[in-house]
N, C-alpha and C positions, 0 to 999 in steps of 0.2 A: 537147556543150554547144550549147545552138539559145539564138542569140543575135538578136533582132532592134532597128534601127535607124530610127524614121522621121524621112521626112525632108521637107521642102515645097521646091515650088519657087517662086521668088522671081525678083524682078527683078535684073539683075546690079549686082553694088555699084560706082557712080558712078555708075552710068549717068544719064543725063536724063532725068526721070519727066516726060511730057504728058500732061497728063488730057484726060478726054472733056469734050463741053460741058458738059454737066451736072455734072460734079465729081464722080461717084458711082463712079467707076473708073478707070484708067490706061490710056490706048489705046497699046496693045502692037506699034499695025503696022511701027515700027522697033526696038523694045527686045530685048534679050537677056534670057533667062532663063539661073538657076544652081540650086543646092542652096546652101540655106544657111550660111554658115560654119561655125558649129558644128556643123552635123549633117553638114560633112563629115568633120569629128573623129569624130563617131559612129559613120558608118560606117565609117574606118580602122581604130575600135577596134573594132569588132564581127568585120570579117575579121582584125585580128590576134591575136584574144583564142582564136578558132576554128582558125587556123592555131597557136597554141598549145598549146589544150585538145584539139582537137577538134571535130567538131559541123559545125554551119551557122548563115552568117550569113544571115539575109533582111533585104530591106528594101522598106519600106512607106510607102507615100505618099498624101492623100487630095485629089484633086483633079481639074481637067482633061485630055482624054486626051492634051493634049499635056507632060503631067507626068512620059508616058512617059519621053522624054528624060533626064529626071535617073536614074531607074531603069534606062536602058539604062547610062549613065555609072558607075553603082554596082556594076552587074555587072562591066564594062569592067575596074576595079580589083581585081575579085575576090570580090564579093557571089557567094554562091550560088542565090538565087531573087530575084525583083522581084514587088512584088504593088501593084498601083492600085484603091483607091477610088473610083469614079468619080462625082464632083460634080457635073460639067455645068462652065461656064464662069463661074457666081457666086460670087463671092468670099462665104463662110461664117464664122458667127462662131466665135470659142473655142468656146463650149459644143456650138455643130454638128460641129465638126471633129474636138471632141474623145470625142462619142458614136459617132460615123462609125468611128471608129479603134477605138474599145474595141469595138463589135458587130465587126468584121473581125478583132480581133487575137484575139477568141473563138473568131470560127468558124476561125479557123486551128489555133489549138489545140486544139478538138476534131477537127481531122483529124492533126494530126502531135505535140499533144504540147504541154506548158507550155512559152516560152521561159523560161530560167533568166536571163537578163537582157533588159530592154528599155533600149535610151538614145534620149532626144529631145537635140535642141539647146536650150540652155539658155535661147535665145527665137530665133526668128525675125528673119531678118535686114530684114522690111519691119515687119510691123508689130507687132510686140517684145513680144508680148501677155504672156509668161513664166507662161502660163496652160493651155496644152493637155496638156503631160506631166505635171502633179500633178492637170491634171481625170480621165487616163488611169487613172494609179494610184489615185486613190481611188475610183475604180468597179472597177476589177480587185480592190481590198482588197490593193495591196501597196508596200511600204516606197517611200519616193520623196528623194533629197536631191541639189540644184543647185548648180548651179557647179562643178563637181568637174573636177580637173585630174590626174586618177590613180587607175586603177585595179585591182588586185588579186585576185586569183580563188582561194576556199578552195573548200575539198570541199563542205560547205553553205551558204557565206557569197560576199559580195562584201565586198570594202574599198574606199573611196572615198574621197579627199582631196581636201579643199577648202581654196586657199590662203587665209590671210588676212594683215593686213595687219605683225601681228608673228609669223609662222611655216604652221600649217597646222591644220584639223581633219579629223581621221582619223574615218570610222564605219565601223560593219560590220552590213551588212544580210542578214538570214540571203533566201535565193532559194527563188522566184526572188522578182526585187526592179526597181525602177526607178530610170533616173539621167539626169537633166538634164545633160550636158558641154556644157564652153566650148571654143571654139579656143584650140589652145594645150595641147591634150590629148597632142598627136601629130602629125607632120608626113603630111597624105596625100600619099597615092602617086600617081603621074600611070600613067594605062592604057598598057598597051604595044600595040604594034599586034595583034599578036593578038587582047590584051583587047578591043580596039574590034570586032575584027572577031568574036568571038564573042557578044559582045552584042547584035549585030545581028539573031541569029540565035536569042538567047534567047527564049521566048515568057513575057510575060509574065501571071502572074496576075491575073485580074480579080475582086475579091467584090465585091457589095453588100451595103451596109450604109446603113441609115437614117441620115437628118441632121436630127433635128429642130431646127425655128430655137430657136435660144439667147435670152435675152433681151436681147443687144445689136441696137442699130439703125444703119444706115447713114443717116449723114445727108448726108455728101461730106467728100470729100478737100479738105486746103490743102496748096500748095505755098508753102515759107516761101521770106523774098524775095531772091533770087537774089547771091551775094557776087560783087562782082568785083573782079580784083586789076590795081591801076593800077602798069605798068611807067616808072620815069623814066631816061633815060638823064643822065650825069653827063660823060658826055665823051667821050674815046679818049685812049688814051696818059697820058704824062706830064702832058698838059694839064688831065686828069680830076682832078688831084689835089688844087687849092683846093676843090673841089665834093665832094669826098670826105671832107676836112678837116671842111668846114663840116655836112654831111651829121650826121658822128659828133660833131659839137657837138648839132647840134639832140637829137641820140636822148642826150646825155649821156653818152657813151661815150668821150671826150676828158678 
């Protein structure tokens, strides 16, 4: 079973986003990068669908070469190939990102073979477009359904469950097929040292693939305006406790 998984890298979740002057990007020179939440479900489920069936997992990324990193991490855990698209350092729309990925996940498959499943993350952990893996599949021509919190593997089908809010909806897509998963799929696994240390050493693949501009436009980033939380002390001791009293009046809690 060849299972592939992509995946983007992102800024790390909390972290404190500074933009450039211009607002038209996030300047990165203290920031941390990750893989996206959900797509790290994707790829746990990709090497453990493989370690069950069989096969290989790859996983595929379209972006800057320092995207490597995520792709070395994926290996680390147990991916069997890393392949980068290389974009350049500009932030691309859905429809670019998502031609980029479909020209690359072709040419692969005309070298090694249909994968029998693809999984994206269900949206991107920055900017939540929930738009690249259904742009994917319907230029591939095949079956695509999100949000899916389980997975299943028949002889010519996938089955895929998606919870809702009084039970769950089950489909079965005959393969190969496409699936949006959320976190929450699967606990990933943390690399062992080995992992790390074989990954170092993996070479990763490189295709190009066209990105033509999408029809969205960059016009600049907002950062929405910053919460802060006001700590009051009430007292010490025994003596805190009229202030404690009155505290749980004011909130109605008395």
């Amino acid at each position: 079973m060849r299972v592939l998984a992509c995946v983007k890298r992102v800024p790390a979740p909390g972290a404190r986003i500074v933009l450039t002057p211009d607002a038209r990007s996030i300047d990165a020179a203290h920031l941390g990068f990750t893989t996206s939440p959900h797509e790290e479900c994707a790829v746990e489920e990709a090497i453990r669908l493989t370690e069950r069936e069989g096969g290989t997992a790859t996983v595929l990324t379209a972006g800057p070469d320092e995207a490597e990193e995520q792709l070395r991490y994926a290996v680390s855990v147990g991916a069997d190939e890393a392949v980068l698209v290389p974009l350049g350092t500009t932030e691309v729309d859905p429809q670019a990102t998502a031609a980029a990925l479909t020209s690359a996940i072709r040419a692969l498959e005309d070298s090694g073979g249909a994968f029998d499943l693809i999984l994206f993350g269900n949206e991107s952990a920055d900017s939540g477009g929930y738009q690249v893996g259904i742009r994917v599949a319907h230029a591939l021509g095949r079956p695509i359904v999100g949000g899916i919190k389980g997975i299943e593997v028949e002889e010519d089908a996938v089955v895929a469950r998606r919870p809702t809010d009084d039970g769950a909806e089950v489909y079965r897509l005959p393969r190969p097929a496409v699936l949006a998963v959320k976190e929450g799929l699967n606990l990933p696994r943390y690399p062992t040292l080995k992992g790390r240390l074989a990954s170092k050493k993996t070479e990763i693949r490189r295709v190009e693939a066209e990105a033509p501009a999408g029809g969205q436009r960059m016009v600049r980033f907002v950062n929405p305006p910053e919460q802060v939380s006001e700590t009051r002390m009430l007292g010490e001791g025994a003596a805190a406790a009229p202030a404690v009293i009155e505290l749980l009046a004011e909130l109605g809690l008395t």
